[in-house]
C-alpha positions, -999 to +999 in steps of 0.1 A: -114+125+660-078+126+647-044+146+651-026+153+620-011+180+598-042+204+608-042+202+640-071+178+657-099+169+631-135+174+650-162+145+642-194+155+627-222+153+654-242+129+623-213+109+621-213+103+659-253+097+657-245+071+629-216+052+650-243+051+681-268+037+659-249+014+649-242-002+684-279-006+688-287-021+649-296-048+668-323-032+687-349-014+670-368-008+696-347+017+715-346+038+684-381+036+664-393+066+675-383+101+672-390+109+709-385+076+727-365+069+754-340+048+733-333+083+714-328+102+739-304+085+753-290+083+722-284+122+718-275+122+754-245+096+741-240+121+714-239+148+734-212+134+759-188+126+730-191+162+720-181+174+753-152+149+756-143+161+719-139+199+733-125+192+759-094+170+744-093+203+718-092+227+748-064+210+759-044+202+733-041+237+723-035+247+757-005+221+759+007+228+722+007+267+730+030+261+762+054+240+744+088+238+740+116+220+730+112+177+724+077+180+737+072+205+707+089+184+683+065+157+698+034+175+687+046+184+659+055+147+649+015+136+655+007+162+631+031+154+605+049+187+611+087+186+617+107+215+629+129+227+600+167+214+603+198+236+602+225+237+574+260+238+583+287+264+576+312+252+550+347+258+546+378+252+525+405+240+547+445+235+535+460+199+541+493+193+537+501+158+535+533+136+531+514+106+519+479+086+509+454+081+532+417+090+539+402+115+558+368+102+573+336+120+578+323+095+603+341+069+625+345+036+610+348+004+635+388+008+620+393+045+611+385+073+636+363+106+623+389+134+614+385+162+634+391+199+632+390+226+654+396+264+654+409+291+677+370+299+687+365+260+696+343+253+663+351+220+650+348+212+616+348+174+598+352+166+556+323+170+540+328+136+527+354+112+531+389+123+516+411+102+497+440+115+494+466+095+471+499+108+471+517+139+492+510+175+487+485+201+498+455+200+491+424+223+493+397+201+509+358+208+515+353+210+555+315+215+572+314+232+609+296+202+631+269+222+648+245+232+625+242+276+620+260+304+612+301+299+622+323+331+615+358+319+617+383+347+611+402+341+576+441+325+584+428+324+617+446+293+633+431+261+631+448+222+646+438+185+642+422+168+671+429+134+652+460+127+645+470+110+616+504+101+608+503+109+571+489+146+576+515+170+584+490+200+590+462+218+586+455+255+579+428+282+572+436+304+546+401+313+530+368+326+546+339+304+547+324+292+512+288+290+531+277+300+559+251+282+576+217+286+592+202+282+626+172+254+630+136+271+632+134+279+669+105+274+691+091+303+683+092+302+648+078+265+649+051+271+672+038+298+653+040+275+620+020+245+638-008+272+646-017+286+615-013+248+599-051+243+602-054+267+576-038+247+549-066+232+538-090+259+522-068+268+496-071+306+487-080+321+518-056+344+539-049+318+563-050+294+538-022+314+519-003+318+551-002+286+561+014+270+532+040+300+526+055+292+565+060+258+554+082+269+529+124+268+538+137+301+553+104+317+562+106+332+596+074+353+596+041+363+578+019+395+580-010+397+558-036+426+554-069+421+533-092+452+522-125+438+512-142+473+505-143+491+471-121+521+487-086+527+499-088+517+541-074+537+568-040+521+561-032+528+524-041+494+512-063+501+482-098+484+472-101+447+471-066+440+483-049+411+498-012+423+512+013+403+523+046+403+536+070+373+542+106+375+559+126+346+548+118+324+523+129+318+485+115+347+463+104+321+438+091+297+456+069+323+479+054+332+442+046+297+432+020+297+464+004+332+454+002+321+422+021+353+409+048+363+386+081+383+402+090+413+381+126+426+374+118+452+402+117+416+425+093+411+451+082+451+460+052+460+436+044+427+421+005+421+415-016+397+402-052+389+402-064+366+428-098+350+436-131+369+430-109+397+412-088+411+448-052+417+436-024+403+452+005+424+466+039+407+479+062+426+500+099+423+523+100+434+555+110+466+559+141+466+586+138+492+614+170+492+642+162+487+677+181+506+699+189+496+735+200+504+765+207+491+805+225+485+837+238+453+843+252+437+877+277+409+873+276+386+902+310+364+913+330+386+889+361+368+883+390+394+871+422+376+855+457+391+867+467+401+834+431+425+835+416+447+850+381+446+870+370+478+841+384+458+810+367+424+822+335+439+826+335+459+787+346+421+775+315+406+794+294+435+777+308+430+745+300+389+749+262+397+759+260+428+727+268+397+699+247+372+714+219+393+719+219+402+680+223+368+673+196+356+694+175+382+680+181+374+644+158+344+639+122+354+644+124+371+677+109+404+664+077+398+644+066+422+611+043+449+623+051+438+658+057+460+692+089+455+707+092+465+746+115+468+772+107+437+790+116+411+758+149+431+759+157+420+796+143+387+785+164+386+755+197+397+780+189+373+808+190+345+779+219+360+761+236+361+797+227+322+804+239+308+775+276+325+778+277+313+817+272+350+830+261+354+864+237+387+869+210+409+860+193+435+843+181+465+853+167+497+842+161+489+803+150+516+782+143+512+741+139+535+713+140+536+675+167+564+674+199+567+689+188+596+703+159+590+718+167+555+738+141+565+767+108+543+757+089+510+771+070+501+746+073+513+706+061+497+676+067+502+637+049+529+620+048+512+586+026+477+581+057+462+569+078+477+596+098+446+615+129+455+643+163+443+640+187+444+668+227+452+658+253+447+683+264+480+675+233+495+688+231+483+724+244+500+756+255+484+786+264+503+815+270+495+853+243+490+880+249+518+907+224+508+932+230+538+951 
């Protein structure tokens, strides 16, 4: 038994039989006849390793499905399966310079790492190290340190946090030549680990599925298969295998279905796949999420210059952005319900990581502006898949009277 790429590789029962016979070569006897003692405690052995072998499967998954985090990354390093890294946003920064000198990507034991930082906090560093040979200004490549999307505002204001005695100053003047992408999440990982045991039958729907999430960029599969000779309760027609993938290079996405991308791109392109089904390769189809609830701020601090009504729509506006970003990478899945619950869950989060004290009450959902007054709702087309703007979530005060 071994842990790799597909998950925990189960012995054969005869190869177990053969590695017991082995012990006992030595021994005829125990084994010469088919009912003997000597063989049945021989399938008794058998049988034990069996149970021990289900049992470390059992739980395994049970541990791999709960989790998270460097003990994810951990399973996912036994199996030869490493989360997918983030790029980093890049940007075109003005130096002005009265000399030469070098600015450094990384901190040498002489020279220190030149440092950048904006007016939102994000800190950027050369893309490389910088030589810069005589004065002037100079347009130079900068990346954002953390890895993900950073939206800096164009000529917003940007100072060193190294000084250097040969750079005058620093400035912004054009919008971001790249921006970057968040790491694959837990979520998005975990779900990639569990169809990885289907990488191995090449052809088959899981089989499919499993290689297309190893692919860059792809946050979520949905497939759909019709094996009759008529058109199923869906739409799907006869002998059909339908898939959609959000994320993910176009091209590369083809090269695993082994099919050609028209001029129309990925909507309507068919080939012929084993035993004569025909492929069909689809995009998500983006449906907005519309939200709305109470929220109670707890140790509300108001600044003097503010008042306790502007504070509060500044909170609000703080949990509406990063509850859109938070809901961007994989959190709703293609075909998949969303429900009032992952929406507190998603603004509890939202609400940790910006340091706000409170909670959430009352949350309603809908799939129109008008109609924000549901639980539970879910997409009515197979390649349906929510998307949560800012724009389209409503915060009001708790009265708990």
């Amino acid at each position: 038994m071994i842990v790799n790429e597909f998950g925990i590789e189960k012995e054969a029962p005869e190869a177990m039989q053969e590695a017991v016979v082995d012990i006992y070569k030595k021994n005829d006897q125990l084994i010469n006849t088919k009912y003997g003692p000597g063989m049945s405690l021989l399938n008794a052995l058998v049988q034990m390793k069996i149970d021990i072998q289900d049992w470390i499967i059992s739980l395994f998954t049970l541990l791999t499905r709960g989790a998270c985090g460097i003990f994810l990354d951990n399973i996912g390093y036994y199996r030869g399966i490493s989360r997918k890294k983030g790029a980093n946003t890049l940007i075109t920064l003005t130096v002005e310079a009265d000399g030469p000198g070098v600015l450094y990507e990384q901190t040498t034991q002489q020279n220190p790492q030149y440092v950048v930082v904006d007016d939102g906090g994000n800190q950027y560093i050369p893309e490389s190290d910088y030589v810069i040979h005589e004065a002037g200004t100079f347009l130079v490549p900068f990346k954002a340190v953390e890895n993900g999307p950073v939206k800096p505002s164009r000529y917003e204001s940007v100072h060193a946090l190294t000084q250097l005695s040969f750079v005058k100053s620093v400035s912004n003047l054009y919008a971001p030549t790249y921006l970057g992408e968040n790491g694959e999440n837990d979520v998005v990982y975990q779900h990639r680990l569990d169809s990885s045991d289907g990488i191995r039958s090449y052809g088959m729907p899981q089989s499919i599925e499993s290689q297309v999430r190893q692919l860059d960029g792809v946050v979520d599969v949905k497939w759909y298969q019709n094996n009759s000779d008529t058109e199923d309760s869906d739409g799907i027609p006869p002998f059909t295998f339908y898939l959609i993938v959000a994320g993910g290079d176009t091209e590369k996405i083809a090269n695993v279905l082994n099919i050609n991308i028209g001029n129309n791109g990925m909507l309507g392109s068919v080939a012929h796949v084993i035993d004569g089904q025909t492929m069909l390769f689809d995009r998500p189809q983006t449906i907005n999420i519309y939200v709305s609830f109470d929220v109670f701020f707890e140790n509300l601090i108001i600044p003097q210059d503010s008042t306790e009504e502007a504070t509060k729509n500044n909170l609000k506006n703080q949990i509406k952005t990063k509850m859109a970003e938070l809901a961007s990478n994989g959190y709703f899945k293609i075909a998949g319900q969303a429900t009032s619950a992952m929406m507190v869950v998603l603004a509890t989060n939202a609400m940790s990581e910006l340091g706000i004290q409170g909670a959430c009450f009352n949350c309603k959902i809908g799939d129109s502006a008008d109609s924000v007054d549901e639980d539970i709702i879910r997409p009515q087309s197979l390649n349906g898949q929510y998307a949560l703007a800012a724009a389209n979530i409503d915060i009001n005060d708790y009265n708990n009277d």
